[in-house]
C-alpha positions as CSV (number, residue, x, y, z in Angstrom):
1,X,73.0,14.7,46.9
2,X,73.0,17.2,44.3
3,X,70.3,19.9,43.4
4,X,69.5,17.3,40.6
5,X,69.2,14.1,42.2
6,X,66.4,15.6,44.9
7,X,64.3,17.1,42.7
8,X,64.2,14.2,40.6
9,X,63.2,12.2,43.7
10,X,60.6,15.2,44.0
11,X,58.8,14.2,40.7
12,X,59.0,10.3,41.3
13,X,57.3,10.8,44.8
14,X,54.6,13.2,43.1
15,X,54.5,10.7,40.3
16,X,53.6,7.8,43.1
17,X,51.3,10.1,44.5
18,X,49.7,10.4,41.4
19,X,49.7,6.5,41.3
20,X,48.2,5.9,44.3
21,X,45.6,7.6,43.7
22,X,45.1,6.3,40.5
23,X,45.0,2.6,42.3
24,X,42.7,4.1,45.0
25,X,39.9,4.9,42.2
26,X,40.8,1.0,40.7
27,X,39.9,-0.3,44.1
28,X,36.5,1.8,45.1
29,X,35.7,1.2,41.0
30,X,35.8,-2.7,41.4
31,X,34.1,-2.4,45.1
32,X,31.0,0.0,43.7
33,X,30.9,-2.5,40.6
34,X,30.5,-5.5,43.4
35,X,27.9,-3.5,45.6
36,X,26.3,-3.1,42.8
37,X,25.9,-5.7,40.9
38,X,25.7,-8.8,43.8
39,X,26.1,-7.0,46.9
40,X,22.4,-7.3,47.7
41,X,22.8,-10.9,47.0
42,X,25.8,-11.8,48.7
43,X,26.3,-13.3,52.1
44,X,27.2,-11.3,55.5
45,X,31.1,-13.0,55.5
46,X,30.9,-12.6,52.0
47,X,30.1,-9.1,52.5
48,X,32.5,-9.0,55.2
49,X,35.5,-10.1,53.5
50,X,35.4,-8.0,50.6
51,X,34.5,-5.3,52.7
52,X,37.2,-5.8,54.9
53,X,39.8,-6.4,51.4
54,X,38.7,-2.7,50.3
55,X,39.2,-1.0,53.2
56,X,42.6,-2.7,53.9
57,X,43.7,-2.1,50.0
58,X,41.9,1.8,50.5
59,X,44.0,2.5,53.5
60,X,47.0,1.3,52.0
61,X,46.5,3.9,49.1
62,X,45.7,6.9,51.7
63,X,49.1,5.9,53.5
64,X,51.0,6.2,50.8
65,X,50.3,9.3,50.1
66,X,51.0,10.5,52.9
67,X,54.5,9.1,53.2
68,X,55.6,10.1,49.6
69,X,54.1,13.6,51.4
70,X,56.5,13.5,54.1
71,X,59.1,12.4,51.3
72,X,58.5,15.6,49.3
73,X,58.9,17.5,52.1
74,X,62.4,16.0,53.2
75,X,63.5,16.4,49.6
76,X,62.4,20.1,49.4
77,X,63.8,20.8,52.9
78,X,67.9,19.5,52.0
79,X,67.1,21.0,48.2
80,X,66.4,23.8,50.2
81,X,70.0,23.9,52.1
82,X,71.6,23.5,48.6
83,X,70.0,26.4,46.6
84,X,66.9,28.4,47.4
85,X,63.4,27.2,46.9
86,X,61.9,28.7,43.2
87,X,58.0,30.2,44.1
88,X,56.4,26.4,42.7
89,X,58.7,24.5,44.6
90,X,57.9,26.4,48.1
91,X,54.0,26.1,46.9
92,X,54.5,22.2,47.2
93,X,56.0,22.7,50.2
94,X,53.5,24.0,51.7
95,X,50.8,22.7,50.2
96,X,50.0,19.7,51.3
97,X,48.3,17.7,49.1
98,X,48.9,14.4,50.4
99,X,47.5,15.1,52.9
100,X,44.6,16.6,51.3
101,X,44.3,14.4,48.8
102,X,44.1,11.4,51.0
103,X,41.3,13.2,53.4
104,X,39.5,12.9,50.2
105,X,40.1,8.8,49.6
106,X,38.8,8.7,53.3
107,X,36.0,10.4,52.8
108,X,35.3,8.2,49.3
109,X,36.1,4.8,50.9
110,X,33.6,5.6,53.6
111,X,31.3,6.8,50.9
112,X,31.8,3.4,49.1
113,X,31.3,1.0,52.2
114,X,27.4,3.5,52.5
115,X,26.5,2.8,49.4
116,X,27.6,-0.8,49.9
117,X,25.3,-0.9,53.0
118,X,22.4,0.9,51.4
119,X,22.4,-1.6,49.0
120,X,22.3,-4.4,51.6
121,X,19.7,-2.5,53.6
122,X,17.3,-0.8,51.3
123,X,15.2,1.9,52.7
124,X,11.1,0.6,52.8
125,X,9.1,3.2,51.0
């Protein structure tokens, strides 16, 4: 491949990246709208199900990331073998913010499926 063709599959992985976490905050949107507005009210398979959907849908969105990660990283490594590295290209490199990004959508999915349980299980003052 040419100098040209992996750094333009650079910028489509960083552009899904982008994506997915664009979906992520979609899906935790919808769920916090549902916890909400009915979660108190729904059922415990009701609850269940669409607990289970965000989760699933979440995880798919923190995976992603971190394969278009590893992605970037391949690209960058045979761009390297090519022609060196420029300073921002070496900064992604080693960056790693898939990875840090998707810690993050962990954290906020387990943040979501609290708040959907605190709704469900209201503290008695």
């Amino acid at each position: 491949m040419t100098e040209y063709e992996l750094l333009d599959l650079v910028a489509g992985a960083i552009d899904s990246m982008y994506d997915s976490t664009t979906l992520f905050l979609s899906i935790v949107s919808g769920y916090l709208l549902v916890a909400y507005l009915v979660g108190a009210k729904l059922t415990r398979i009701q609850t269940i199900i669409i607990s289970t959907l965000f989760a699933v849908g979440a995880a798919f969105q923190c995976w992603g990331l971190l394969t278009y990660e590893i992605a970037i990283e391949e690209y960058l490594a045979a761009k390297a073998d090519i022609a060196p590295l420029t300073s921002y290209q070496y900064s992604i490199l080693q960056g790693n913010a898939g990875t840090i990004i998707a810690s993050a959508l962990v954290a906020g999915t387990i943040a979501a499926l609290y708040f959907m349980w605190s709704i469900r299980h209201p503290s008695k003052e």
